[in-house]
C-alpha positions as CSV (number, residue, x, y, z in Angstrom):
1,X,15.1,48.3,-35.1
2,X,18.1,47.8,-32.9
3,X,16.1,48.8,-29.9
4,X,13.1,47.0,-30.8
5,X,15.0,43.7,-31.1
6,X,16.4,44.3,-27.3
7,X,13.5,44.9,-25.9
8,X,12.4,41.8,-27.7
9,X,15.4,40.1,-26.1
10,X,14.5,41.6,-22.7
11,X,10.6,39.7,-23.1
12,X,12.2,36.7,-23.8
13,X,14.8,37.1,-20.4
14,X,12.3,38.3,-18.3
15,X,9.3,35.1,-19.3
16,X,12.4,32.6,-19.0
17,X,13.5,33.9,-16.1
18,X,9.3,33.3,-15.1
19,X,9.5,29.6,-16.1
20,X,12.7,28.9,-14.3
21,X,11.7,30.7,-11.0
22,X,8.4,28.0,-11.3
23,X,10.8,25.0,-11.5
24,X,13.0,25.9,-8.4
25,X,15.1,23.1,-7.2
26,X,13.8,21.9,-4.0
27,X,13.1,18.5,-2.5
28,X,9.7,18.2,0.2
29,X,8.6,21.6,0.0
30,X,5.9,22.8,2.1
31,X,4.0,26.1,2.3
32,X,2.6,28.5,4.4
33,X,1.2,32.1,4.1
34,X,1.7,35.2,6.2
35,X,0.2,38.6,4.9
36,X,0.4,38.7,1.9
37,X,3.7,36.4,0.9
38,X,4.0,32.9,1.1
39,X,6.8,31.1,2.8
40,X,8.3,27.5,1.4
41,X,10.6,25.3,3.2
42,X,12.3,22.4,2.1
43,X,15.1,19.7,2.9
44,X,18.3,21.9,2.3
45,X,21.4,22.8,4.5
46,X,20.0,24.3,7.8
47,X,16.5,24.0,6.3
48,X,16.3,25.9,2.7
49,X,13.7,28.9,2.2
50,X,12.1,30.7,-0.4
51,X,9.3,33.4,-0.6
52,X,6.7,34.3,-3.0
53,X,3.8,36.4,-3.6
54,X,1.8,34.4,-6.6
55,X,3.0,30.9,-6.0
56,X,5.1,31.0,-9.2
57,X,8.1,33.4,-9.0
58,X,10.4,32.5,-5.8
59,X,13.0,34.5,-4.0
60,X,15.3,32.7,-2.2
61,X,15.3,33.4,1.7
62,X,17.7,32.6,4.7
63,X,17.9,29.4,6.1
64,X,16.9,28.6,9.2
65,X,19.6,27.3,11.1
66,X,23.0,28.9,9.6
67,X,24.6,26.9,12.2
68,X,23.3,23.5,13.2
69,X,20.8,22.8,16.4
70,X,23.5,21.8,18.9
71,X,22.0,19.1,19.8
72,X,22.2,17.4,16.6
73,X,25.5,15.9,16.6
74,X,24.0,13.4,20.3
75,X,22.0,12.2,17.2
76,X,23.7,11.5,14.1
77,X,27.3,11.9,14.8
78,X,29.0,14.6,13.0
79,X,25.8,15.8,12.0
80,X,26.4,18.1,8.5
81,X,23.6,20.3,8.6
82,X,21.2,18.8,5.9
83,X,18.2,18.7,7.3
84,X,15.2,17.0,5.9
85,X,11.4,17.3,5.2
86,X,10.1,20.0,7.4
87,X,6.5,20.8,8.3
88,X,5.4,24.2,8.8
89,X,2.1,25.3,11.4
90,X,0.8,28.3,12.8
91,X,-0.9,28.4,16.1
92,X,-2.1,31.0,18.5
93,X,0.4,33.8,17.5
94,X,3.3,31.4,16.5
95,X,4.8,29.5,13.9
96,X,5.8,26.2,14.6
97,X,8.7,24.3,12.5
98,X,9.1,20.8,12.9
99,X,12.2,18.9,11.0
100,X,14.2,15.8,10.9
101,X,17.7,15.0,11.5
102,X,18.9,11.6,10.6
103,X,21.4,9.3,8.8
104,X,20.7,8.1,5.1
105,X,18.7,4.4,5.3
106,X,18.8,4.4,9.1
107,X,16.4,5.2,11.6
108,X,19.1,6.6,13.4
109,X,16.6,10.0,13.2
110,X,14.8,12.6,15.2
111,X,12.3,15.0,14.7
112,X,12.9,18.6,16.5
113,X,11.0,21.8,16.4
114,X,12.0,25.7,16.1
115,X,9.2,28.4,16.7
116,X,9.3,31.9,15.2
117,X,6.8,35.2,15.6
118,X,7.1,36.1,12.4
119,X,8.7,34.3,9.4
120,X,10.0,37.8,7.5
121,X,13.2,38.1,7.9
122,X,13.2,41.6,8.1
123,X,11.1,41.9,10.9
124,X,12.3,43.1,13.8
125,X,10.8,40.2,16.0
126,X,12.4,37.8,13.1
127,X,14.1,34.9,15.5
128,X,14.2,31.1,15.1
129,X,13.9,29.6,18.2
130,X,14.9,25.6,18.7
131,X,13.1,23.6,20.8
132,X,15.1,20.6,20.5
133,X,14.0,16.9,20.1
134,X,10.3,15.8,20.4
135,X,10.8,12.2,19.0
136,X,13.5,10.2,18.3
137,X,13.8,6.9,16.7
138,X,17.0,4.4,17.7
139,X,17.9,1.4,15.5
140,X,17.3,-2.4,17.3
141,X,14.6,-0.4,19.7
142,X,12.2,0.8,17.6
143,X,10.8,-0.3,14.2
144,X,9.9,3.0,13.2
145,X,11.9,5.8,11.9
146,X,11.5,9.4,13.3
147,X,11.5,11.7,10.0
148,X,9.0,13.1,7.7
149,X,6.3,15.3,10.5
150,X,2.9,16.8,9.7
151,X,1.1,18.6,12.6
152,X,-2.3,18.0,12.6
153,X,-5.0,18.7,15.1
154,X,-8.4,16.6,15.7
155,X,-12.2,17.6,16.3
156,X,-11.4,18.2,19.8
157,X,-8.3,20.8,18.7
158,X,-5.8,17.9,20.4
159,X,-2.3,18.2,18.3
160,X,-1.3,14.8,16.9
161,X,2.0,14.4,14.8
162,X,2.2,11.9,11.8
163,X,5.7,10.6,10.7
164,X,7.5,8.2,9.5
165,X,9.3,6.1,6.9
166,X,9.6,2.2,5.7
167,X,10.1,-0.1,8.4
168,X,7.0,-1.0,9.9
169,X,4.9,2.1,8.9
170,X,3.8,5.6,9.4
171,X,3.0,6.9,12.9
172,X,1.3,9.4,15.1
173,X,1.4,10.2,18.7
174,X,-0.2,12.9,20.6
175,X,1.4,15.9,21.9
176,X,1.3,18.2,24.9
177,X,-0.9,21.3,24.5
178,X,2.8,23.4,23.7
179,X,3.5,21.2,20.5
180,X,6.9,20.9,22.0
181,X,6.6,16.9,23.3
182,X,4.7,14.1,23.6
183,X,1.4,14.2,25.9
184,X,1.4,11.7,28.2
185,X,0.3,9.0,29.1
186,X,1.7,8.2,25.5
187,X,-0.9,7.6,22.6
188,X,0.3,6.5,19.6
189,X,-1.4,4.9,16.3
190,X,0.1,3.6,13.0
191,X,-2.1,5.6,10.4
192,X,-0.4,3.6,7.4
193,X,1.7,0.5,6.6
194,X,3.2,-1.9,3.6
195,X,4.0,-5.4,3.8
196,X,7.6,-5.6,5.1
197,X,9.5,-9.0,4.6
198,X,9.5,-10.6,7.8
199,X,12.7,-12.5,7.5
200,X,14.7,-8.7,7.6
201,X,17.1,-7.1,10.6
202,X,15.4,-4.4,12.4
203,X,18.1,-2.2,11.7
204,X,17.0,-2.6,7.6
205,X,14.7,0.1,6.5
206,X,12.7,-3.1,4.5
207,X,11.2,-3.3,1.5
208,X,7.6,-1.6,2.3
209,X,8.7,1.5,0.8
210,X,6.3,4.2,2.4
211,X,6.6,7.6,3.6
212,X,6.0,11.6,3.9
213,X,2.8,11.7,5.4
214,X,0.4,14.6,5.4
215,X,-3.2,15.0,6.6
216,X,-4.9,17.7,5.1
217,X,-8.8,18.4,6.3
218,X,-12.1,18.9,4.0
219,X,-15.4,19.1,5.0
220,X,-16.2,16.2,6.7
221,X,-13.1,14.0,5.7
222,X,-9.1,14.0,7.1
223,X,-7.0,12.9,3.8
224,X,-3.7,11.3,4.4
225,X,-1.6,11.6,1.4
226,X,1.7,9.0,1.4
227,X,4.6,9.1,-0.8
228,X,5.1,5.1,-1.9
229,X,8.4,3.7,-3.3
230,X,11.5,5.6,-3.7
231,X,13.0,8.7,-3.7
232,X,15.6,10.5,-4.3
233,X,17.5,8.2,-6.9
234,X,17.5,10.3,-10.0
235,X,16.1,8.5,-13.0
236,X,15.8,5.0,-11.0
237,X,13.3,7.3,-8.5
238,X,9.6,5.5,-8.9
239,X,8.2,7.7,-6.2
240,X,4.5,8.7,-6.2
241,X,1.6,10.1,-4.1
242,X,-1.4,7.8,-2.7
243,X,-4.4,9.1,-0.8
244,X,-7.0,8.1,2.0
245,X,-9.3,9.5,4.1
246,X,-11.2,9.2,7.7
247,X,-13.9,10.5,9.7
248,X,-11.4,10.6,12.2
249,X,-8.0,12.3,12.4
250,X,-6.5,9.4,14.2
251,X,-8.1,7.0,11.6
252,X,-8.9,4.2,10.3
253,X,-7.7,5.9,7.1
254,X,-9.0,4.1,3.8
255,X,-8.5,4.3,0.4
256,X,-11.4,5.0,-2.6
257,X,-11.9,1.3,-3.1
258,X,-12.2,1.2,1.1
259,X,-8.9,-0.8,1.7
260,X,-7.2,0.2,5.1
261,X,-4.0,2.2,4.5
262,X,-3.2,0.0,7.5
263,X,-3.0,-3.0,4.5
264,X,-1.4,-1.7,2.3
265,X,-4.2,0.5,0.7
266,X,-3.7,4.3,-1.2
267,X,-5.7,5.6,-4.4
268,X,-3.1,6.7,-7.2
269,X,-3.0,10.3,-6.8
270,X,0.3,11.5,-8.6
271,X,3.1,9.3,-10.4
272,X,5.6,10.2,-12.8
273,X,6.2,10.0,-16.6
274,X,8.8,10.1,-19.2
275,X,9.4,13.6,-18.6
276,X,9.2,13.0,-14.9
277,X,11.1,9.9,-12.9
278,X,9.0,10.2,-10.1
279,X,6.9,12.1,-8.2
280,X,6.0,12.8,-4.4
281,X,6.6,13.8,-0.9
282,X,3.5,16.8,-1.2
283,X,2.1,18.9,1.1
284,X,-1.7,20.1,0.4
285,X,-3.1,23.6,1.4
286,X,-6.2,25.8,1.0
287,X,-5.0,29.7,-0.4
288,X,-7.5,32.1,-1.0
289,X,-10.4,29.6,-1.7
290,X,-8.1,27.2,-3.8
291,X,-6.7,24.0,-2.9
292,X,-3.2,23.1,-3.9
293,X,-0.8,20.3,-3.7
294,X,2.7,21.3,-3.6
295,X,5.7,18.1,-3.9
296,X,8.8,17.8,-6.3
297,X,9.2,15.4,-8.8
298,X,12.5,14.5,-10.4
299,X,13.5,16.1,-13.9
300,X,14.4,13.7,-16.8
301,X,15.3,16.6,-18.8
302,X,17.9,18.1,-16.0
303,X,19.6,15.3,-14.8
304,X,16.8,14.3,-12.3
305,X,16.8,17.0,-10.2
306,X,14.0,17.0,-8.1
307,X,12.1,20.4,-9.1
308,X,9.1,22.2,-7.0
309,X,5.4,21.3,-8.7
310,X,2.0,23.3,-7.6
311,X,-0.8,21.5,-8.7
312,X,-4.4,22.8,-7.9
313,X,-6.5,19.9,-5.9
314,X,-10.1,19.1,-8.0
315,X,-12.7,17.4,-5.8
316,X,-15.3,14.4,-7.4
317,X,-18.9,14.4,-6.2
318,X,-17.8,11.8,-3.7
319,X,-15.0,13.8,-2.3
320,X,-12.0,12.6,-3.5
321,X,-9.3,14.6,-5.0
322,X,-7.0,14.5,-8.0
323,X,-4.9,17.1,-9.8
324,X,-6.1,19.9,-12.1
325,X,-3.1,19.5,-14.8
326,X,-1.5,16.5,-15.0
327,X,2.6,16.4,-14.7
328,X,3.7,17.3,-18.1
């Protein structure tokens, strides 16, 4: 009886230990898979890491940079190694990391890029390699803030790189056949924007509370998922996740209703609850013929803590997308 009840107590162990290992703590995750594992990465000290074979049960990895990128601290002074939302890409035998450095409410920022052969860290060939800085943002020059970058590529396979926060709204430019800087002669297109008060110093972030973009493409449509409002607040965080789509990778991106993301448009994707404060930041993927959203939303029964969430992507007749489960 004895040994019955401690196996019993073992069951219970080993399914809690299940759903903790599914709420991992982690703030913009996004995913990628190699073999048969998949690799997360997420705003941490020198970029957080964690592995997984089933999308569920995550081991945590190495970080990236144990030390910081040396040219960090020409940036934000002092710089502490907390780096923030990183996009993850593979392309013609390489991965491709880009991340953001930058001070808190300031566009004092910049976006830099590390490239890897492999991302096991038991491989032999296992070697972060940093690029340094592909775009930077400086305050009372530029009304834009250099965080937040998704790689994408267009119908003619040219790379274009969306960021951006508040301000005066999200942005992509075109970069050089590498992925390591900006093509020129420059090309560059705001892809989505909120009304900012007018009356505001540049150096503000504003009140048009936008950010985290990611285009994800299906069938004949590019989808640029936001992240409105705000983040990272505990329970006074109203984030939450608004879509539109384009023909074009470059856009005009619009919204279900056909409102320009440009004006202020987005179609409700993803908010939070009374068990959640707020929701956002995502990064959407196909694995193994499924499509899934990944983001964090904040925990109202931990504190807020913002905690990973993998939702499976549904698509209506007309092609737009909403989640599977909803946040419980």
């Amino acid at each position: 009886m004895k040994s019955l009840a401690s196996k019993l107590s073992l069951i219970v162990l080993f399914f809690g230990m299940l759903t903790f290992a599914q709420d991992i703590r982690v703030h913009d995750p996004v995913v990628i898979q190699q073999d048969d594992t998949f690799y997360l990465y997420c705003t941490g000290r020198g970029i957080s890491c964690f592995s997984s074979k089933d999308l569920k049960n995550w081991k945590k990895e190495p970080t990236v940079f144990p030390e910081k990128p040396e040219w960090t601290d020409q940036v934000v002074s002092d710089f502490k190694n907390h780096i923030w939302a990183p996009d993850i890409s593979f392309y013609n035998g390489t991965y491709y990391l880009y991340y953001s450095v930058s001070a808190f409410a300031k566009n004092t920022s910049a976006i830099g890029v590390a490239t890897n052969k492999t991302l096991n860290p038991s491989h032999e060939n296992y070697k972060w390699v940093d690029h340094g800085i592909v775009i930077q943002s400086v305050p009372n020059r530029d009304l834009w803030n250099a965080i937040d970058p998704n790689l994408i590529f267009d119908e003619e396979n040219i790379p274009w790189l969306s960021f951006g926060s508040f301000w005066d709204g999200l942005k992509m430019v075109k970069l050089n056949p590498d992925l390591l800087s900006i093509a020129e002669p420059q090309q560059w297109h705001t892809i989505a924007r909120r009304e900012r008060s007018f009356d505001l110093a540049d150096t503000n972030p504003g009140d048009a509370a936008l950010e985290a973009p990611f285009i994800f493409k299906k069938n004949d449509y590019y989808y640029l998922f936001l992240s409105w409002d705000l983040c990272c607040r505990g329970e006074k965080s109203t984030y939450k996740v608004v879509v539109g789509r384009s023909k074009n990778a470059t856009g005009p991106y619009l919204d279900k209703k056909g409102k320009p993301l440009f004006e202020g448009g987005g179609t409700l994707l993803v908010e939070g609850n009374e068990n959640w404060y707020g929701a956002g930041h995502n990064s959407t993927y196909t694995f193994n013929g499924k499509d899934y959203m990944f983001f964090h939303a904040y925990d109202a029964n931990d504190n807020g803590s913002p905690k990973l969430k993998v939702g499976e992507l549904l698509w209506d007749e007309a092609g737009w997308p909403s989640l599977k489960t909803k946040l419980e």
